[in-house]
LODREN-140117 format. One record per residue (C-alpha): x, y, z. Coordinates in Angstrom, 1 decimal. Each point is the difference from the previous one (the first is absolute). Example, Ala and Ser with C-alpha at 12.3 -4.5 7.8 and 13.67 -1.06 7.14 Angstrom:
# residues 2
     c1     c2     c3
   12.3   -4.5    7.8
    1.4    3.4   -0.7
This chain:
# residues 383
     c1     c2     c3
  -33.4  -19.1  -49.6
    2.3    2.4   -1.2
   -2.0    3.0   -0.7
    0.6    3.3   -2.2
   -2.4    2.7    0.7
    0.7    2.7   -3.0
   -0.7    3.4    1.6
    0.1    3.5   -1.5
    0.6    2.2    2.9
    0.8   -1.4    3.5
    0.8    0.9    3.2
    1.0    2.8    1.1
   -2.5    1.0   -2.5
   -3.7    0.4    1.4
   -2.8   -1.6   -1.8
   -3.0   -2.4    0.2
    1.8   -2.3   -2.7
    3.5    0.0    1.8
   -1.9   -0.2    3.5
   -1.9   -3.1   -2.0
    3.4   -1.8   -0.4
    2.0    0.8    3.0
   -3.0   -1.8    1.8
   -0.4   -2.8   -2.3
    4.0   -0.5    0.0
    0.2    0.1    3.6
   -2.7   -3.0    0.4
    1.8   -2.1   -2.7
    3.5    0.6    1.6
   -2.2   -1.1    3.4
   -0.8   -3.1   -1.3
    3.3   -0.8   -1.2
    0.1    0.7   -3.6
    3.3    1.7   -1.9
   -1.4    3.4   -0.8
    1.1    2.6   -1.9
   -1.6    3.3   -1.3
    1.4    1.7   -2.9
   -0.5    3.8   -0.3
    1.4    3.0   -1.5
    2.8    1.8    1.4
   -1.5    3.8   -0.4
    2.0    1.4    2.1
    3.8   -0.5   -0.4
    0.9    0.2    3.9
   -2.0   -3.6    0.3
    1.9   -3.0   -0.4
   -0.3   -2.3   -2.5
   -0.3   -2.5    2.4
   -1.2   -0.5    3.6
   -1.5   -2.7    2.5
   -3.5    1.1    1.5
    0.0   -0.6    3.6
   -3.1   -1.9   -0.9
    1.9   -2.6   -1.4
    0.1    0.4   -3.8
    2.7    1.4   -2.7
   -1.2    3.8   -2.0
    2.3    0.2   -2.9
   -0.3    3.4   -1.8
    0.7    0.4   -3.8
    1.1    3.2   -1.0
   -2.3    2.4   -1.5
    0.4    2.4   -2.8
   -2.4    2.8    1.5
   -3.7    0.1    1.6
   -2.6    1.3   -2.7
   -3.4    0.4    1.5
    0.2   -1.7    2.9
    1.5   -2.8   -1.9
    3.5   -1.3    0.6
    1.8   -0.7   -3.6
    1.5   -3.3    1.3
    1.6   -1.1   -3.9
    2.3   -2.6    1.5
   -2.2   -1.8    2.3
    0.1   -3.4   -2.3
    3.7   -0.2    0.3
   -0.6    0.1    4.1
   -2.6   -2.2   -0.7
    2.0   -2.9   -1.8
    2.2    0.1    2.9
   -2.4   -1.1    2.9
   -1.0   -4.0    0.1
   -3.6    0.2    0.4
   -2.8   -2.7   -0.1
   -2.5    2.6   -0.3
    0.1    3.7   -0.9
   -2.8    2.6    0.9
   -0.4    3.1   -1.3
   -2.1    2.6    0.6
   -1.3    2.8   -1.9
   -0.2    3.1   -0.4
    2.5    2.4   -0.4
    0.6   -1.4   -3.1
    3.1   -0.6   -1.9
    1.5   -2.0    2.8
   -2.0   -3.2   -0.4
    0.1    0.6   -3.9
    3.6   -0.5   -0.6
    0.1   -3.1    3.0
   -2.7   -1.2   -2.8
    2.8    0.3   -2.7
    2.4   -2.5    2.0
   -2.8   -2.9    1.2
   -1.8   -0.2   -3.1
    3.4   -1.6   -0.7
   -0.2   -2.4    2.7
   -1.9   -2.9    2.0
   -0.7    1.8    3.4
   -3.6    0.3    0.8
   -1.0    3.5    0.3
   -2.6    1.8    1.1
   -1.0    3.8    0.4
   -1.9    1.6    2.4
   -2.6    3.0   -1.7
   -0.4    2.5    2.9
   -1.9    2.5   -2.4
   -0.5    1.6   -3.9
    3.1    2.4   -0.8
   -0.9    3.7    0.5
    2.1    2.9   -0.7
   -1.1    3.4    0.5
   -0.2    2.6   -2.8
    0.3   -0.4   -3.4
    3.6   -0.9   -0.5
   -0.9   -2.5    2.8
   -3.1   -1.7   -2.2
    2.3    0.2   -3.4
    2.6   -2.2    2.0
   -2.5   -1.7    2.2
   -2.1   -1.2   -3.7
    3.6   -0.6   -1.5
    1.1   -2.7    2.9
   -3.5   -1.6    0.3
   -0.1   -1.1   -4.0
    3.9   -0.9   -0.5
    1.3   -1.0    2.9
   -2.4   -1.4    2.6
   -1.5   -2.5   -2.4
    3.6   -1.9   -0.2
    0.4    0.6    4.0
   -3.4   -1.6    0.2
    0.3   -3.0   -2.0
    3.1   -0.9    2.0
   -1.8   -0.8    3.0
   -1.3   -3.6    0.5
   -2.6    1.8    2.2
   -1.2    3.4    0.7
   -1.0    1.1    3.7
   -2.8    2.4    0.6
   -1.1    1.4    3.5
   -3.7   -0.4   -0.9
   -1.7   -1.5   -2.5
   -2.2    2.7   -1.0
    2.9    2.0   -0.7
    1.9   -2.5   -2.2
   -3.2   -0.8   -1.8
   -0.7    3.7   -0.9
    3.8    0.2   -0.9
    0.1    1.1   -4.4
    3.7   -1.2    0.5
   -1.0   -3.7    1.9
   -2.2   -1.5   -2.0
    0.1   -3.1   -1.8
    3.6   -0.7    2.6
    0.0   -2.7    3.3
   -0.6    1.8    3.3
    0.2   -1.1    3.4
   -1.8    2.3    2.7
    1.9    0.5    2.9
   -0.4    3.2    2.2
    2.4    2.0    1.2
    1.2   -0.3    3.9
    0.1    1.8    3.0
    1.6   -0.4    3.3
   -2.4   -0.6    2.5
    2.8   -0.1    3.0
    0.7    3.1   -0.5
   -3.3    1.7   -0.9
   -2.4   -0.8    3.1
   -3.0    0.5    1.5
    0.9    2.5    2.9
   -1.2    3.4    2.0
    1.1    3.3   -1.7
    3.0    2.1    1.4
   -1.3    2.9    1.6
    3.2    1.9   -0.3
    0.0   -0.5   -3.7
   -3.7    1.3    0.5
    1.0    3.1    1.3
    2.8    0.5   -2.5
   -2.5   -0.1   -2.8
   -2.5    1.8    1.4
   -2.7   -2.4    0.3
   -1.0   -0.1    3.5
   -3.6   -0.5    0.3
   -0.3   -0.6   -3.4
   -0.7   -2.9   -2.5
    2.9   -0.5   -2.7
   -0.8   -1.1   -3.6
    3.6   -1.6   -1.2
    1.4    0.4   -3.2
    3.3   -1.4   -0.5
    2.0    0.1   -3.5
    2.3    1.7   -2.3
   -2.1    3.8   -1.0
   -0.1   -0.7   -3.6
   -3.3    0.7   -2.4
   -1.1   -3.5   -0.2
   -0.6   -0.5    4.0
   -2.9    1.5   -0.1
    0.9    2.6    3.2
   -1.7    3.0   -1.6
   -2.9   -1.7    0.4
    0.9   -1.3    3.9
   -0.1    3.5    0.8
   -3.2    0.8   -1.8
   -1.8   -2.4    1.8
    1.1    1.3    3.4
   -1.3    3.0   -0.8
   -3.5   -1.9    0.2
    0.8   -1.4    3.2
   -1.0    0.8    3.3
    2.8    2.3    1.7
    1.6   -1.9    2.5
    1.0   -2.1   -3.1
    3.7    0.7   -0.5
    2.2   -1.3   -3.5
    3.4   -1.1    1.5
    2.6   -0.1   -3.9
    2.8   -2.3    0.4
    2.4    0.3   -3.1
    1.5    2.1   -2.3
    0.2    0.9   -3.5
   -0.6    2.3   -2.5
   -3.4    0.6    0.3
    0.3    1.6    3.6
    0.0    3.5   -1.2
   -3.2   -0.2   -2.1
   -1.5   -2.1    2.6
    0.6    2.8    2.9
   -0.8    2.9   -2.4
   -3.5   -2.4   -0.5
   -0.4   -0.1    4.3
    0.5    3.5    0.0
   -2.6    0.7   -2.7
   -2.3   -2.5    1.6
    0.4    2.0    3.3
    1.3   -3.4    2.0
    3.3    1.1    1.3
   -1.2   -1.0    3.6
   -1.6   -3.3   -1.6
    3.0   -1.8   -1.7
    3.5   -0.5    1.1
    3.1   -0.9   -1.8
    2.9   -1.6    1.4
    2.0   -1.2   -2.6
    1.7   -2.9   -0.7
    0.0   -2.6    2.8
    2.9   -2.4    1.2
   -0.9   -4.1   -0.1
    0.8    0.0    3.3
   -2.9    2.2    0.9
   -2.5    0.0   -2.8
   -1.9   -2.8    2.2
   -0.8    3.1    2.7
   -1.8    1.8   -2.5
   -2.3   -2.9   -1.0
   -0.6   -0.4    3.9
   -0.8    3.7    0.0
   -2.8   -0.3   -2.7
   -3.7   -0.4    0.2
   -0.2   -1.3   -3.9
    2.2   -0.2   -2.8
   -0.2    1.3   -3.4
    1.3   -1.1   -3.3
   -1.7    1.7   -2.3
    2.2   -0.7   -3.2
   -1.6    0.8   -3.6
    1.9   -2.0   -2.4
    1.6   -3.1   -1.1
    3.6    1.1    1.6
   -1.4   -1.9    3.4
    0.2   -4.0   -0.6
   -0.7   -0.9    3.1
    0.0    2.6    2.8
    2.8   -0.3    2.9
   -1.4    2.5    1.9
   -3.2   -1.5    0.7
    1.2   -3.3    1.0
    2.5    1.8    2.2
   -3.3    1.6    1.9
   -1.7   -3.3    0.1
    2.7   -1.8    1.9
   -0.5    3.4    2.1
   -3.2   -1.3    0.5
   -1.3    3.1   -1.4
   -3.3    0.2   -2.4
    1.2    1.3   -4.0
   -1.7    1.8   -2.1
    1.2   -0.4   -3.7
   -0.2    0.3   -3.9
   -2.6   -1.8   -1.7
    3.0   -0.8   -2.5
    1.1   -3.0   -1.2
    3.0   -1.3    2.0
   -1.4    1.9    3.3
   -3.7   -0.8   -0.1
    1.7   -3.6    0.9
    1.8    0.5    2.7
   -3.6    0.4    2.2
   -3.1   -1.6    0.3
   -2.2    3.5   -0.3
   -2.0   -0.2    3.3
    2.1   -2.2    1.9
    3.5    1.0    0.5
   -0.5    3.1   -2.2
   -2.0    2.2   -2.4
    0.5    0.9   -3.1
   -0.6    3.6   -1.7
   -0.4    1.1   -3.0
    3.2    1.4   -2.0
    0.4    4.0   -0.1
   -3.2    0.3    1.5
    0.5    2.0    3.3
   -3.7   -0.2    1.1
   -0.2   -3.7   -0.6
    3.1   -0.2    2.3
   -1.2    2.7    2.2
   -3.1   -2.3    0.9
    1.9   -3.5    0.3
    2.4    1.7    2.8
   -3.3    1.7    1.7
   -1.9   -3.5   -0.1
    2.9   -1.7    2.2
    0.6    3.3    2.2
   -3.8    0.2    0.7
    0.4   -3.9    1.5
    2.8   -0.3    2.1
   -1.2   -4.1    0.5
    0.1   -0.6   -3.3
    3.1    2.1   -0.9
    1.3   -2.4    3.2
   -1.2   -3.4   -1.6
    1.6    0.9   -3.2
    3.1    0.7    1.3
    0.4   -3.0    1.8
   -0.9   -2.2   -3.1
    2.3    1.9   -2.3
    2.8   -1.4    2.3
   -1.2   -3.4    0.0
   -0.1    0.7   -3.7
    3.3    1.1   -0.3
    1.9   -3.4    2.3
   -2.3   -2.0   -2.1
    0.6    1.3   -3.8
    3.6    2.6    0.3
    2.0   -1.2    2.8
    3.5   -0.8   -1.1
   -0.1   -3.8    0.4
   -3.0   -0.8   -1.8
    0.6    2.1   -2.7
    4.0   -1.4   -0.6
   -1.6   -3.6    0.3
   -2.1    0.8   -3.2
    3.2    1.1   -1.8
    2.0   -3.1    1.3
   -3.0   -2.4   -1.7
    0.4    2.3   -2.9
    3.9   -0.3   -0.1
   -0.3   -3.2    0.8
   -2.5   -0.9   -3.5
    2.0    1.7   -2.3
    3.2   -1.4    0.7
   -1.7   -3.6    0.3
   -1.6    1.0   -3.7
    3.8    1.1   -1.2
    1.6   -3.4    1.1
   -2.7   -1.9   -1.6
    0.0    1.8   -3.3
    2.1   -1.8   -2.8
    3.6    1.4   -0.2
């Protein structure tokens, strides 16, 4: 099959969607498809075209500028008409990128379809103007395009204002469970964080309002004092978060360490006792992070939001705690760090979990089938 995944940012640019496709395009290139991803050029030193040493093309369209967080890729149809594809995949959000591909295949025959990681969210009120403005004029069209509509999790495409009534096809997202094992922490990274002796409650994530850290560190407060909060990310939250550790009196109780390589984020999740993801609104479709720690064969602790709740099954490969509640999540890290058996079990069935339900090849095989149906449907369909 030749394959067009339509991308908004992409490597070198960090995120759980691009991370999404760079895995998803690796697998198909793997099993000998004709891949290409087609992503915005936002910033001018990239070329507009390279060969991943994965195997697939990334063609870059030039952009116009990035406006909150969202590259303003105008001429991505005309890139678009020039790649043969049996299929095209987009994925959403940012938007305007997948919005103005729309514009060029409504004119066509390829199947599409889209893949829905969350809602659109922008931040302030200029942010919910624009954020209302795209979501009534522009995402119906981008929507209607799509032969079918991926979702992560059911729950959250069913609970979706902007999905209903349209055909979805639940497939989660993917992790790689080669590279994030089951192994013995590194007692030099120990050291370097300070947690000798001590048991680590992970968080790992971009500090931004919606993650739900402010109330991470809460709950440590509530926890007994050999619990130590290892941070791994940045963002702009990390000031008000360490003025709230400072007013909570927990300098000696959380650490941050900032953002974290590929290479080495697996160390951290070696390092951890538990992981938390306690994320408060509908910006998390799905949840990297915790399938990331379940491949780590570590126990999660998440979000009873729709999209996360998912991801577990609450009381056997994780637990789920109440949103922006920090005693509620207080009390689900205490009941696995008060049984170290259990907290054990857990762990090792969120890894079974994670091979059975994320691993890379089972989760691309689902996309093949659905690749597979819609440009079956497209060849049978009357001229």
């Amino acid at each position: 099959m030749r394959i067009v995944h339509v991308c908004p940012f992409f490597e070198p640019h960090v995120g759980g969607v691009e991370s999404h496709v760079a895995m998803v395009a690796t697998e198909l290139a793997r099993r000998g498809h004709d891949v290409t991803v087609l992503t915005s050029r936002h910033d001018r030193h990239l070329p507009l075209r390279e060969r991943h040493p994965a195997g697939f093309e990334i063609v870059r369209t030039p952009t116009l500028a990035t406006l909150f967080a969202t590259p303003l890729t105008l001429r991505v149809g005309r890139s678009l008409e020039r790649l043969p594809a049996d299929i095209v995949h987009m994925h959403y959000p940012p938007p305007v990128t997948s919005y103005f591909a729309a514009r060029v295949l409504r004119r066509g025959k390829t199947p599409v379809c889209l893949t829905y990681h969350c809602d659109l969210d922008l931040e302030g009120p200029v942010g919910a103007l624009l954020t209302g403005l795209y979501q009534r004029l522009f995402l119906p069209p981008t929507l209607e395009v799509a032969d079918r509509i991926v979702v992560h999790t059911e729950g959250y495409g069913k609970t979706s204002r902007y999905l209903r009534n349209v055909p979805l096809a639940v497939i989660p997202s993917l992790v790689d469970t080669s590279r994030f094992q089951v192994a013995p922490d590194d007692p030099a990274l120990r050291r370097q964080v300070g947690a000798e002796g001590r048991r680590v409650v992970l968080f790992v994530g971009r500090l931004v309002p919606h993650k739900g850290v402010d109330d991470l560190i809460r709950a440590v407060g509530q926890l007994p004092p050999d619990v130590l909060l290892v941070i791994v990310g940045r963002g702009p939250e990390r000031r008000n978060l360490s003025r709230l550790v400072e007013e909570e009196g927990l300098r000696d109780r959380v650490r941050f360490v900032g953002g974290v390589s590929m290479e080495d984020l697996p160390r951290y999740y070696h390092l951890a006792t538990l992981v938390a993801s306690p994320s408060q609104n509908r910006l998390e479709g799905f949840g990297l992070t915790p399938v990331e720690a379940m491949a780590s064969g570590r126990p999660v602790i998440v979000a009873d939001m729709p999209g996360m709740r998912e991801v577990v099954e609450d009381g056997k490969d994780g637990l789920l705690a109440q949103p922006l509640l920090a005693e509620d999540l207080a009390a689900k890290c205490r009941s696995l760090l008060d049984d170290p058996a259990r907290m054990a079990a857990m762990g090792r069935e969120a890894r079974a979990s994670a091979e059975r339900k994320y691993s890379i090849p089972v989760v691309v095989e689902r996309l093949e089938e659905l690749y597979r149906t819609l440009i079956d449907g497209a060849r049978a369909s009357p001229a």
